[in-house]
TIGUVEX-474673 format. One line per 2 residues: number of its first residue (from 0); for each residue z, y, x of C-alpha. Coordinates in nm, 3 decimals, m for minus. Layout:
BEGIN
NUM	Z Y X | ...
END
This chain:
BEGIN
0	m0.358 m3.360 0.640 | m0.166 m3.619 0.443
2	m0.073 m3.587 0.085 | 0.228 m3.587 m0.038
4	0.386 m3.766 m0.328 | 0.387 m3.590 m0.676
6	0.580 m3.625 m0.946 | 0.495 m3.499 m1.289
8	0.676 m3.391 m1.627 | 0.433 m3.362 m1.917
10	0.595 m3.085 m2.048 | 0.671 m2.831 m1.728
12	0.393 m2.921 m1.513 | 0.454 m3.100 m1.161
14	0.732 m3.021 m1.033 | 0.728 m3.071 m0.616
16	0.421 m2.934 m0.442 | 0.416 m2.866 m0.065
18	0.368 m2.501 0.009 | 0.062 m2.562 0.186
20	m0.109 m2.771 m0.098 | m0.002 m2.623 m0.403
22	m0.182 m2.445 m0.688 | m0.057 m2.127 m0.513
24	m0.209 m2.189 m0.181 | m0.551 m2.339 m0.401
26	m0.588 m1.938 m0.534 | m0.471 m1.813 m0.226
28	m0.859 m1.972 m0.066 | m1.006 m1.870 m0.340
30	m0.905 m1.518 m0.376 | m0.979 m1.483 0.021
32	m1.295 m1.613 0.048 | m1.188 m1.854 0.244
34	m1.254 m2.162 m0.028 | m1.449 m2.106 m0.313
36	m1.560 m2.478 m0.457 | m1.418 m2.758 m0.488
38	m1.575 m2.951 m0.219 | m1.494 m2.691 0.032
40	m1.137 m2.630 m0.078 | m1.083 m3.043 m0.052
42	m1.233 m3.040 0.306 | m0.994 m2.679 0.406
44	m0.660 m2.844 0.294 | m0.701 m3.231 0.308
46	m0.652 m3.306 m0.036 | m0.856 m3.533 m0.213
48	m1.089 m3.406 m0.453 | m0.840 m3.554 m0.782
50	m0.574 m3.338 m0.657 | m0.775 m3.064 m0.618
52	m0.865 m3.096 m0.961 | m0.538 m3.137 m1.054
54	m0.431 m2.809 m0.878 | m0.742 m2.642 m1.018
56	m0.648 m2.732 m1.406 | m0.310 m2.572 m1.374
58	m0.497 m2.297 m1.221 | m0.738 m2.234 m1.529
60	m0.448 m2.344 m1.765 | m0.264 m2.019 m1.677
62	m0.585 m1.800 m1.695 | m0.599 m1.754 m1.297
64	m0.936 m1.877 m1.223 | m1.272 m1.873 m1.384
66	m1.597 m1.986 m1.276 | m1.824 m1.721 m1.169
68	m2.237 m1.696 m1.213 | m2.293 m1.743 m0.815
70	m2.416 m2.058 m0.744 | m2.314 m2.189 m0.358
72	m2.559 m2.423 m0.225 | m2.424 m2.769 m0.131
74	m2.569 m3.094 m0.015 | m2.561 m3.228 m0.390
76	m2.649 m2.950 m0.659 | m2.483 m2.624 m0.605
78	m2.195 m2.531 m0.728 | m2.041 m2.277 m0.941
80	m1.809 m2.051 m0.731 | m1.452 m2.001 m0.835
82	m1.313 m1.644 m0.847 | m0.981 m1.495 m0.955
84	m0.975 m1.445 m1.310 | m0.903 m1.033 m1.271
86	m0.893 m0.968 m1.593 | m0.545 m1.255 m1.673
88	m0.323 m0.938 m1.582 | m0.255 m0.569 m1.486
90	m0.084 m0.416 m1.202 | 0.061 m0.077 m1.269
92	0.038 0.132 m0.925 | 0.275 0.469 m0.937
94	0.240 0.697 m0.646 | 0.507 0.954 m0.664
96	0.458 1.307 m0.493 | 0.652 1.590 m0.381
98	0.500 1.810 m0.660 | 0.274 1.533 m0.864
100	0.276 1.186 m0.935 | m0.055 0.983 m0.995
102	m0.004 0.665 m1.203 | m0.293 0.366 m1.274
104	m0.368 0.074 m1.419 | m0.547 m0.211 m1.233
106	m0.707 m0.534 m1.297 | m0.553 m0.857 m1.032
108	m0.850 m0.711 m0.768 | m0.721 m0.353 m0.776
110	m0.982 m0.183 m0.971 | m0.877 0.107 m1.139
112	m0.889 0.054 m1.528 | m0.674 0.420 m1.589
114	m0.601 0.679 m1.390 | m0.344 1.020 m1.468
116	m0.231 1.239 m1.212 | 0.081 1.405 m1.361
118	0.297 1.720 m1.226 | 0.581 1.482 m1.209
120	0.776 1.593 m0.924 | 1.069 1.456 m0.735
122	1.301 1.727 m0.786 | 1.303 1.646 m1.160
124	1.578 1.321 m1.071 | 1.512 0.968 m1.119
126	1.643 0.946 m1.471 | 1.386 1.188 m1.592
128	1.113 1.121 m1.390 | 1.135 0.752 m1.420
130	1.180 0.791 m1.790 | 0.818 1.020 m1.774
132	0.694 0.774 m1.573 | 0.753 0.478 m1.828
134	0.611 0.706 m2.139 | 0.296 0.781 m1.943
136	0.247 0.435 m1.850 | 0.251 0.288 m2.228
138	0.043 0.576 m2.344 | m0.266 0.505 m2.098
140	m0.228 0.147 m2.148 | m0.272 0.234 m2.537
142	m0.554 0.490 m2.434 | m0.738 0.218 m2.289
144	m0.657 m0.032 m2.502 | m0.518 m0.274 m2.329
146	m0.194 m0.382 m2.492 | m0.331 m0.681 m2.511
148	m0.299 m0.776 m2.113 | 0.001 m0.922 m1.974
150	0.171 m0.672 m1.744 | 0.179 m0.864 m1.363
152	0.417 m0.587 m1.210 | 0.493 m0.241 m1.092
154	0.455 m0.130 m0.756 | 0.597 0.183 m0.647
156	0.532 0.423 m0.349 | 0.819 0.737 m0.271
158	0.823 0.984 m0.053 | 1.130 0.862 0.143
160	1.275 0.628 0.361 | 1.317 0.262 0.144
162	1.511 m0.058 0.142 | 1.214 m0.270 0.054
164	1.475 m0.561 m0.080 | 1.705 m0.332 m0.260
166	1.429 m0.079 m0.369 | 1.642 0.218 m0.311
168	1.582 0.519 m0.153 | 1.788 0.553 0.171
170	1.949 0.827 0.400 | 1.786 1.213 0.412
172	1.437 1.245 0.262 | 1.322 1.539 0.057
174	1.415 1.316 m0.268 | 1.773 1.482 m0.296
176	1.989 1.316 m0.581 | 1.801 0.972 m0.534
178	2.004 0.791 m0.240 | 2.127 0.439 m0.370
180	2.008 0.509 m0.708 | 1.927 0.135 m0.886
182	1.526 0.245 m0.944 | 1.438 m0.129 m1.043
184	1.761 m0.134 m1.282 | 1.615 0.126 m1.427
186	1.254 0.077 m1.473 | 1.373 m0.321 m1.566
188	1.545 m0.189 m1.877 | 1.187 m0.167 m2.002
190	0.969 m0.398 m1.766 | 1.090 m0.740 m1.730
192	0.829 m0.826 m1.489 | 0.844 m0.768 m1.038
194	0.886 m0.422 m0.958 | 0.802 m0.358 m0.589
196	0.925 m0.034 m0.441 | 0.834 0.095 m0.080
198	0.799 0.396 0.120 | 0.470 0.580 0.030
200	0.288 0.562 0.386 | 0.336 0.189 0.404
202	0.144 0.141 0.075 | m0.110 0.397 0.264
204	m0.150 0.183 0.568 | m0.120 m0.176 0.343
206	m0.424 m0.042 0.179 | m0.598 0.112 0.460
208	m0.535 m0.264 0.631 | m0.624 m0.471 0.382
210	m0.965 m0.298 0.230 | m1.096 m0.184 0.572
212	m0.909 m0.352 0.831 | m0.795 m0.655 0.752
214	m0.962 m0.856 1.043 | m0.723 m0.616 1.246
216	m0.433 m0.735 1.362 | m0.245 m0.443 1.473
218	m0.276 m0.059 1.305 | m0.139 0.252 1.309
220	m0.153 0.449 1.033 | m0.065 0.813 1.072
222	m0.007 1.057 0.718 | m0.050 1.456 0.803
224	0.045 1.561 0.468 | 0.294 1.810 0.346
226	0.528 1.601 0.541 | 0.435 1.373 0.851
228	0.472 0.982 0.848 | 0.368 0.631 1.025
230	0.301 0.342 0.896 | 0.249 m0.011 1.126
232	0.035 m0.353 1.085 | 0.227 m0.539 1.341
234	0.043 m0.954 1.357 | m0.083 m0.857 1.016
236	0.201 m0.720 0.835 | 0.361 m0.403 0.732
238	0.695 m0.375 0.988 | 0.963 m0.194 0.796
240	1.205 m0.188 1.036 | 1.587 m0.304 1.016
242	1.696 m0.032 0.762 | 1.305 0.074 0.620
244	1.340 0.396 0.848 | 0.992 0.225 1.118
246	0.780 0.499 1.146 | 0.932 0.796 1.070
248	0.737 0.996 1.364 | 0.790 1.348 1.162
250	1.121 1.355 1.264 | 1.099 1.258 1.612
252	1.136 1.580 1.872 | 0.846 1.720 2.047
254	0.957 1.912 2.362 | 0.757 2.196 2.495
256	0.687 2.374 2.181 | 0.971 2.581 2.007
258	1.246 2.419 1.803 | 1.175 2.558 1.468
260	1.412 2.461 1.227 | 1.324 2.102 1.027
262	1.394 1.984 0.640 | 1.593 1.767 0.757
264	1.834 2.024 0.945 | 1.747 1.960 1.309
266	1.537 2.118 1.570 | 1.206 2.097 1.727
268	1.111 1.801 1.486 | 0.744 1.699 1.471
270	0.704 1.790 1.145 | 0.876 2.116 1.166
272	0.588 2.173 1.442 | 0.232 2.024 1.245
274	0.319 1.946 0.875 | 0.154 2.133 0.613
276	0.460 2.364 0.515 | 0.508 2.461 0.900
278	0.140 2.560 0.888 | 0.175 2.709 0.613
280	0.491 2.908 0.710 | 0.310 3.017 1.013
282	0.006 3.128 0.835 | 0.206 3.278 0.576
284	0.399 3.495 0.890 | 0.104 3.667 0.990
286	m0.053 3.751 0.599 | m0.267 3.485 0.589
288	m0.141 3.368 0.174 | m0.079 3.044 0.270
290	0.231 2.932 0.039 | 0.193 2.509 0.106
292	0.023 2.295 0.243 | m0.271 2.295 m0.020
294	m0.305 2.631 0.026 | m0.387 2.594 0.440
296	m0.604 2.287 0.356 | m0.861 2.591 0.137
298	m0.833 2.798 0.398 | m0.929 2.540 0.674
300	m1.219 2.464 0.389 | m1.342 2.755 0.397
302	m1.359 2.798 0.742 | m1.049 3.056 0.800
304	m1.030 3.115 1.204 | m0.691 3.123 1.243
306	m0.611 2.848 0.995 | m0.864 2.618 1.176
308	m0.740 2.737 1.515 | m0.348 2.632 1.364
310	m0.480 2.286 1.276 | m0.669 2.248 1.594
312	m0.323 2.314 1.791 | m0.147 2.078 1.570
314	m0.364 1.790 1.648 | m0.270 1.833 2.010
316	0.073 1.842 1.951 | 0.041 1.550 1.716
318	m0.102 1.361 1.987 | 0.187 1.358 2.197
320	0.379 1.201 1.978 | 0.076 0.905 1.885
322	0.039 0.908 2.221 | 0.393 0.763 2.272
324	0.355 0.561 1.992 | 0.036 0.406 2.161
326	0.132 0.319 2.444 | 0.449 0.120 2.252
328	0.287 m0.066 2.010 | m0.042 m0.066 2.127
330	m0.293 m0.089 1.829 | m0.584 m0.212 1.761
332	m0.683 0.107 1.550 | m0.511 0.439 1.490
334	m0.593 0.578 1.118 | m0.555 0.957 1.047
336	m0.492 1.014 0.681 | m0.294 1.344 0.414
338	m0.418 1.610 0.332 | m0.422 1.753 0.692
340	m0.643 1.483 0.783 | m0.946 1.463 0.564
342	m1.023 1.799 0.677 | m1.295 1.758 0.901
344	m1.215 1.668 1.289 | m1.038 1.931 1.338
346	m0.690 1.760 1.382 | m0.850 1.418 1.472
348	m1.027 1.623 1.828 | m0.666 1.666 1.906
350	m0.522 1.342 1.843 | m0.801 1.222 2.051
352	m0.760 1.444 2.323 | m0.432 1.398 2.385
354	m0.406 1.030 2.349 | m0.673 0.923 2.566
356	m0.514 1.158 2.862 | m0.128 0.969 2.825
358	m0.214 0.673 2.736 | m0.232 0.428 3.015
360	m0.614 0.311 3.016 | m0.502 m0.077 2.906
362	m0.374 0.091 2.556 | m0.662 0.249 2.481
364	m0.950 0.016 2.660 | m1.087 m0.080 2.262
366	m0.869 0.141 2.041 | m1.039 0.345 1.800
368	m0.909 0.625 1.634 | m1.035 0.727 1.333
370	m1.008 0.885 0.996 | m0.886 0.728 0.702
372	m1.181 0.591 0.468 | m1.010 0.679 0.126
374	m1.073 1.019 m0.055 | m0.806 0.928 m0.282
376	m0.621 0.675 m0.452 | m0.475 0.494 m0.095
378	m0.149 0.518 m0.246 | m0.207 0.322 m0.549
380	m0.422 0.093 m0.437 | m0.139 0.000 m0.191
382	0.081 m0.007 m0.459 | m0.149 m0.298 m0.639
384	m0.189 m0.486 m0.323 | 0.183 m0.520 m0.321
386	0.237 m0.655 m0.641 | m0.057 m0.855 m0.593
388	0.045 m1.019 m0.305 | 0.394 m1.036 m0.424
390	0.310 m1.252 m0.793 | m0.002 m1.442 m0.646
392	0.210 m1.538 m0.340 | 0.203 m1.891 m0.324
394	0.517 m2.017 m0.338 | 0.602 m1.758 m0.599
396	0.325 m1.922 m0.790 | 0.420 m2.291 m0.754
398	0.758 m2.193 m0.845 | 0.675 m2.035 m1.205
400	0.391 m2.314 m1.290 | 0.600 m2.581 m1.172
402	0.886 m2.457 m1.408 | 0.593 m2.386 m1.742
404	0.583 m2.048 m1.703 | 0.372 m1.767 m1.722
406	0.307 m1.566 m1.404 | 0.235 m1.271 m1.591
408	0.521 m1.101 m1.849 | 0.395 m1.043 m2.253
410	0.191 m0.746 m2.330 | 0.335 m0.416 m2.365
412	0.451 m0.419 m2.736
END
């Protein structure tokens, strides 16, 4: 690889780097794995080992990097290996609910510094539960002292269908009173920093991908919840679709089984058929006290017959649908997450079932289907990854160092 020609002003920083040998693609190595001294990061990209110092100094002159205590051997004497400097920033993951909302704090790797789950719901409106949101946020950063961190951004996970560029909530979704509302003109009014909003089952499957999957390069993620959702790795990346309406499987129609009435006002939906109010509004037909879907997700825990037989029947019917899906996009792993999912097998027999009888064998020759690793906290965890990947993208990082800035916005006053 040839280098390029640099020039530099004393007080910004340089100011031209290629995208491919900037500081940003320098942390980019190191944060992967990929490159983690200085000798291997100069044979990865090319450069000479003076610009990879160079790149390196503006790295550790805006707190990014550090030198860890491993030691990597080498040919001469071994080497200190660089890290990302987790502790340079926070990430502030909100995952908002149907009924509760569970808000953290992470360090720049995702670890969970705070944690709150709050009985914020959606119904409340986005003034007021963006507002809540906000309050709750300052007071566990206060809690945990650490007012002292720059803030690196807010990622955001809703229960709806989301234009990831405009970060607004779009067509019908159970979020009534949200369409087109300006969430990031909101939450800016008191973060001046990225704010990332998506669809909650993409920041499921983004985490499920990139903490357990990542050498994957194709997934589908499936959410039995209350509701029912998809979420796709398609070459590596989340696919959104045109509108952010890609996997919306709960509202597709499922012939052969009834057309009970949907949410959403049609008939015969998927959801209406398997999610965890239909079970629950079966169950609660024939006096079994099952009021949501928590409630059938006890009984199934306790080993109720006919709530375990309920579940059993919806994992057949939600194979048809992943069935369908299969055989479209052809994955290199199916993950079966919600509430309805980290039950046991019970649904996951009948995903399994199904799929492997309509799938043609060349779908399903070395797919695995399996259940999703997290107990809890997929949601956030996505959430961080976003903003993560989002601030610490490289040429998002080139551009701020290049013009003297900070990455990361002042701490929370």
């Amino acid at each position: 690889m040839t280098e390029t020609t640099e020039t530099t002003n004393t007080a910004a920083g340089p100011s031209l780097w290629r995208a491919d040998e900037g500081p940003g693609r320098i942390l980019e190595l190191i944060t992967t794995g990929e490159a983690r001294t200085r000798t291997v990061i100069a044979q990865v990209t090319g450069l000479s080992r003076s610009t990879v110092g160079q790149r390196l100094d503006a790295l550790f002159a805006a707190n990014l990097i550090r030198e860890g205590d491993t030691h990597v051997p080498s040919r001469g004497r071994p080497s200190r290996a660089l890290q990302l400097n987790d502790s340079a920033g926070l990430l502030i993951s909100v995952d908002v609910g149907e009924e509760r909302t569970r808000i953290a704090i992470t360090d720049l790797n995702t670890h969970v510094l705070a944690d709150r789950v709050e009985s914020l719901a959606v119904g409340e409106g986005p003034d007021s539960l963006l507002d809540k949101i906000t309050a709750t946020v300052r007071e566990m950063i206060a809690e945990a002292e650490l007012s002292h961190k720059p803030v690196a951004g807010i990622g955001l996970g809703l229960p709806a269908p989301v234009d990831y560029e405009a970060g607004r909530v779009l067509g019908w979704s159970i979020m009534s009173g949200w369409e087109g509302y300006d969430i990031r003109g909101h939450l800016s009014r008191t973060w001046q920093v990225p704010i990332l909003i998506d669809n909650d089952v993409n920041l499921l499957t983004l985490a499920e991908h990139r903490r357990f999957w990542h050498d994957q390069r194709h997934l589908l993620y499936i959410k039995a919840g209350t509701g029912v959702g998809s979420g796709m790795v398609i070459d590596g990346s989340i696919n959104r679709g045109a509108q952010g309406a890609a996997g919306d499987i709960g509202h597709v129609r499922i012939n052969g089984f009834g057309d009970p009435q949907c949410r959403c006002g049609n008939l015969g939906c998927l959801e209406s058929l398997i999610g965890g109010w239909a079970l629950a509004r079966d169950l609660r037909s024939r006096q079994q006290g099952s009021h949501d879907a928590r409630d059938v997700v006890a009984q199934i825990r306790r080993g109720d017959g006919e709530a375990v037989a309920r579940l059993r029947a919806a994992g057949r019917v939600l194979g048809e649908a992943v069935a369908y899906a299969t055989s479209l996009l052809n994955p290199n792993v199916i993950v079966l997450g919600g509430m309805l999912g980290t039950t046991g097998d019970h649904l996951l027999a009948g995903v399994r079932e199904v799929i492997y009888q309509r799938s043609l064998p060349l779908a399903t020759r070395q797919l695995r289907i399996v259940p999703t690793k997290y107990k809890n906290r997929a949601g956030i965890a996505g959430a961080a990854y976003l903003v993560r990947d989002h601030v610490l993208h490289p040429a998002t990082l080139d551009a701020t160092l290049a013009a003297g800035g900070s990455p990361f916005a002042a701490p929370v006053a």
